[in-house]
N, C-alpha and C positions, 0 to 999 in steps of 0.2 A: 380306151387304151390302145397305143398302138403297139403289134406283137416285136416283145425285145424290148418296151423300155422300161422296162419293170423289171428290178431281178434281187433274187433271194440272196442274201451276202451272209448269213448268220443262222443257224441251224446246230442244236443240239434237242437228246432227252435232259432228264434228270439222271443226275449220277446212279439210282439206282432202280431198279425196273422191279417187279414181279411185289414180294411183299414187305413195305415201307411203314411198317406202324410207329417207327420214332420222327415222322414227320407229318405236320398237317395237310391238310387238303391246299391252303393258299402258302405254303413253304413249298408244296411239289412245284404251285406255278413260279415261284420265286427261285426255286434251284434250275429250274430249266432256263428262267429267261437268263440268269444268270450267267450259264452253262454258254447258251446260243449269244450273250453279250461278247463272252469271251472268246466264241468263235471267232466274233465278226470283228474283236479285239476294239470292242467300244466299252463306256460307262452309260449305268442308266438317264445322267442328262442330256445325253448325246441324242435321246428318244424324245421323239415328240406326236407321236401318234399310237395307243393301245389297244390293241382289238382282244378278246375271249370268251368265250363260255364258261358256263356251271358258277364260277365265282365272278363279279360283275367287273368291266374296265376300272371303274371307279375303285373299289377294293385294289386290284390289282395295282394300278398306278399311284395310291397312297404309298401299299407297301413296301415297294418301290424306290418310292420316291422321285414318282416322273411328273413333271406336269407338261399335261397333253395340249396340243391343238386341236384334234381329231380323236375319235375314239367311237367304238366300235362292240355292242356289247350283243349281237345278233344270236341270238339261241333255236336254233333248230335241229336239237338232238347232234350224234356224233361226226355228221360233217358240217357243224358251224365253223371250223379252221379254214376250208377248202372256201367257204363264202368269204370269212375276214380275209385271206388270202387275196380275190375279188376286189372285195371292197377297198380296201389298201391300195392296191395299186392302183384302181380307180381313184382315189384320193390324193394318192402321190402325182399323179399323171393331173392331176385338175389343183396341184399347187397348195391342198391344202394339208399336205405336210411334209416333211423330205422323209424322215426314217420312224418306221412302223416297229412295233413290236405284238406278235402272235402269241399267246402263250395258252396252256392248259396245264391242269394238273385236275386230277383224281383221286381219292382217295376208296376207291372203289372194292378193292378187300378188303382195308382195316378200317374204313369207315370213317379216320380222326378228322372231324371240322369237316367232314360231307354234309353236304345238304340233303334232305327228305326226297326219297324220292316217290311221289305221291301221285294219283289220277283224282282230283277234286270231283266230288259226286255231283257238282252243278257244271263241270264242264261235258262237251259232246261225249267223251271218252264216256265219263263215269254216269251219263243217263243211258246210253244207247249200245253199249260194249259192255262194261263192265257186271250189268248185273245177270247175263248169259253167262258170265263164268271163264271169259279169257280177261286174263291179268296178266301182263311181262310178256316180253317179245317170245320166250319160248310158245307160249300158247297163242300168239296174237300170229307170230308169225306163218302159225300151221297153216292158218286161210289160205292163204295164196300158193303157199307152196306145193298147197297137198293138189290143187285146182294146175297145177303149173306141170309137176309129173303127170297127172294123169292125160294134161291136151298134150302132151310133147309124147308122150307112151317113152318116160323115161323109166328107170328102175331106183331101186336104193342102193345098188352095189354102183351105178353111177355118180347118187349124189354120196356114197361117202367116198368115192375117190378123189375128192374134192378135199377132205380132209387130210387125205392119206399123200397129196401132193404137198399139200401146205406143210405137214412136217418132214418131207423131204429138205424143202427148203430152209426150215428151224434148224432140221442137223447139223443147217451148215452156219449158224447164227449161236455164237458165244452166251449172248445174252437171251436167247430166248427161254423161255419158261420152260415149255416140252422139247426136247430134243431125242427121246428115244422111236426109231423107227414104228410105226404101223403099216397095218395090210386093212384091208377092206374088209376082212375077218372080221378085226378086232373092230372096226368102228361099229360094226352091227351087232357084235356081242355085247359093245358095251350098254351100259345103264340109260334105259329108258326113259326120257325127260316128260317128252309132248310128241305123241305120233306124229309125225315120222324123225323124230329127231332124239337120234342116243345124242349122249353126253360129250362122247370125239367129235358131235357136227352143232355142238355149242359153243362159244367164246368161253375162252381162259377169264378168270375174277381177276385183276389185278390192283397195284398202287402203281403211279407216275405219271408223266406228263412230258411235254416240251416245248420248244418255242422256234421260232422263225424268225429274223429280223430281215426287213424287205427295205430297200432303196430305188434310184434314179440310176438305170444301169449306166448314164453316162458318170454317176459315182460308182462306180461299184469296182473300176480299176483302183480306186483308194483304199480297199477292204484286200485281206492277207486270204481269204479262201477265193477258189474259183467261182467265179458268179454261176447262179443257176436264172437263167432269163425265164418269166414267164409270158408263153407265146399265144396262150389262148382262155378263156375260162368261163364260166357257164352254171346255172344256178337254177332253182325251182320248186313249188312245191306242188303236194298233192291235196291229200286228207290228211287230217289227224287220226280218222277212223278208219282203221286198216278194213273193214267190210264194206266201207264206200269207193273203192279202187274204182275206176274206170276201167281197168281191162288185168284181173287176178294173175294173170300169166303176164305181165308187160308194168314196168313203173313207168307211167306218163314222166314223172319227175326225171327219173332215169335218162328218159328221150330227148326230152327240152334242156337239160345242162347239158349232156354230152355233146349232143349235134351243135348247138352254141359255142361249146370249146373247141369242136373241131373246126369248124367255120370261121372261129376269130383268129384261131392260129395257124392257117390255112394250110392243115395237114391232110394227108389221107391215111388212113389204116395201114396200109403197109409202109407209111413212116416212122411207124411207133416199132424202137426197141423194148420199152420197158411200159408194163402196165400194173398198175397198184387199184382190187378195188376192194372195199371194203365188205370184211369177212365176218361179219361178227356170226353168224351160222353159214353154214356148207350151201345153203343154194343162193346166197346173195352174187358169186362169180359167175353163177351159172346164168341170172336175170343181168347179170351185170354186160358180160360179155352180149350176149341179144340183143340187148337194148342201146349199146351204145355200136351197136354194129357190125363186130369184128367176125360174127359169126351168124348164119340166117336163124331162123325162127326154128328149135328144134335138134341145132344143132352144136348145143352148145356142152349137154353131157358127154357125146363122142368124143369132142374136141377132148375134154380133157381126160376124157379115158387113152386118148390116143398119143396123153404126153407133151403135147405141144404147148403147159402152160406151166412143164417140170423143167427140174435142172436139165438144161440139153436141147431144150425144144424150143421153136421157134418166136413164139412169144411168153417171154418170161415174165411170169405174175405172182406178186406179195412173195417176194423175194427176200422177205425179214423171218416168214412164217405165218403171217397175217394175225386177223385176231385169235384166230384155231390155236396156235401154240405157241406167235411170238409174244404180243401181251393184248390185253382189252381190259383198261379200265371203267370201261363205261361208253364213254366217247374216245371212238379210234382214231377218228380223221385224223389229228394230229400225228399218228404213228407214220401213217400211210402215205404221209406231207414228208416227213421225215425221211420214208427209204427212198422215193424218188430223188430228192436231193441228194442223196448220199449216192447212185446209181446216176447218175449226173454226171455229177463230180467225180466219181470212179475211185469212191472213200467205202464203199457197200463192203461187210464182212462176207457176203454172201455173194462179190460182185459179177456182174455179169459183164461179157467183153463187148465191149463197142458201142455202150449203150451212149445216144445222144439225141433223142427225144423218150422221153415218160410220162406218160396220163395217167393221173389220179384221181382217181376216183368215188364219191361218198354217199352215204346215204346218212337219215336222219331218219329216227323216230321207226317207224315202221312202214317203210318206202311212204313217209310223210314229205322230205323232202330230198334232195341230191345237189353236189355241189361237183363240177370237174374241173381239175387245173391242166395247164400242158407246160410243161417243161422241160427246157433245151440246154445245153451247154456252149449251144451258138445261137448268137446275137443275128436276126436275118437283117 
């Protein structure tokens, strides 16, 4: 794909965020695409290419009522959005569709028409993980991270400043779930999950979802919102077994999307106004930030004890509230898809000024996989 000819013309959530029990899990993907139809001021036959997770393309495009040429049903925990993203404009770009539709929904608090979420006792997880006694990312995730403070000789009053930025930014977000200030106090008094990790440095429960509709940016002067072009992107996995890391302090995955998006889009670090990475606990910005570069090996709890990732400071990150307090259904990548665009476009509730490059960035599973987009509001 060459950077700029790919661009996002259609983006919303579902009309309702946080807890959605009068709606299914495949009505959330249906009010979102609906939502991001309407954005991009099209109908669903106007689509001819379906990408999603959790509920499969085929589901989605029945209910719909699309019939596809291309479809895309890539599942790799909560950045398969940022791959269908990928994938799409790679398909647009090689002819085999004009207009994409992304979608997610979750029903991830009220559970309606969710799927099982299950570790099967003949897969790698459930012989070689599971029966030591970590289950769910709160406990799977402690590996790495607790190995990750102690080579960096970080602290905990570092990693909950992590939290305590992210609802800075909710304050300023209408729709987010948490919007009442904390201190670094309160994240360490609160409720103990999985050492090292209270309850303020775990993702919010949520319901909702959203969608994306992607085109040929020499279409995109045809659509009523500003095109958001994408200029780079980058994809990867690791393990499924978060104790088989290659390097506990480093996601390999992490390295190989990043450095790929930035090389396709042919940016540098100090081109990026806006940065989105995926939060679903307090040290993934922290692994995030290292690994894709912005900051050396070490120096990435200073960074943000020092501000520069808060309202004011120099690189502004998960400027929605991330998944700390704006929402986490399960799979966030879509959120994270979401406020870039909207910081783009210069639509952000939360907006930041002058922003015209954003890198997004995801993870999956348990730094199993990573997906990065780069996104511009000019066409190079």
């Amino acid at each position: 794909m060459k950077p700029g000819s790919v661009a996002i013309v259609g983006a919303a959530e579902t009309t309702e965020l946080g807890v959605v029990p009068h709606l299914s899990q495949i009505q959330l993907h249906a009010d979102a695409a609906l939502n991001a139809l309407a954005d991009a001021g099209l109908r669903p036959q106007d689509i001819d290419g379906v990408a999603t997770a959790g509920n499969t393309p085929t589901e989605v495009a029945y209910y719909l009522g699309i019939t596809p040429t291309w479809v895309d049903g890539t599942a790799v925990g909560g950045c398969s959005f940022m791959l269908h993203v990928r994938h799409a404009a790679a398909a647009i770009s090689a002819g085999l569709c004009k207009t994409v539709l992304v979608t997610h929904g979750e029903s991830g608090k009220s559970r309606v028409g969710a799927l099982p979420r299950t570790i099967p006792p003949s897969g790698l997880q459930g012989q070689f993980e599971a029966p030591y006694g970590i289950f769910g990312p709160p406990s799977q995730f402690t590996i790495p991270v607790l190995r990750f403070l102690k080579d960096r000789g970080m602290t905990q009053e570092q990693l909950a400043m992590v939290a305590v930025v992210q609802r800075e930014w909710a304050a300023k977000n209408p729709r987010a779930l948490y919007k009442d200030p904390i201190t670094v106090a309160d994240v360490l008094a609160s409720r103990m999950i999985a050492y090292p990790f209270r309850i303020l440095q775990c993702c919010v429960v949520t319901d909702g979802g959203g969608a994306l509709i992607l085109t040929s940016a020499d279409r995109a002067k045809d659509f009523p919102q500003k095109p958001v072009y994408i200029l780079g992107t980058g994809e990867s996995v690791e393990t499924p077994m978060i104790s088989q890391m290659e390097d506990f302090g480093s996601s390999r995955a992490f390295r190989v999307a990043g450095k790929r998006a930035f090389e396709t889009a042919g940016i540098k670090h100090s081109d990026v106004d806006h940065l989105m990475i995926y939060d679903a606990f307090a040290h993934l910005p922290l692994f995030g930030l290292e690994d894709l570069g912005f900051v050396g090996r070490g120096e990435s709890g200073d960074f943000i004890v020092a501000r520069n990732t808060a309202p004011g400071g120099k690189l502004p990150m998960n400027t929605n509230g991330g998944g700390l307090s704006y929402t986490h259904t399960g799979m966030y990548g879509m959120f994270a898809l979401q406020e870039s665009v909207r910081q783009v476009r210069g639509t952000a509730l939360a907006q930041v000024p002058g922003v015209e490059v954003s890198v997004c960035h995801g993870v999956g599973g348990m730094f199993a996989a990573s997906g990065t987009i780069v996104m511009s509001n000019q066409r190079p």
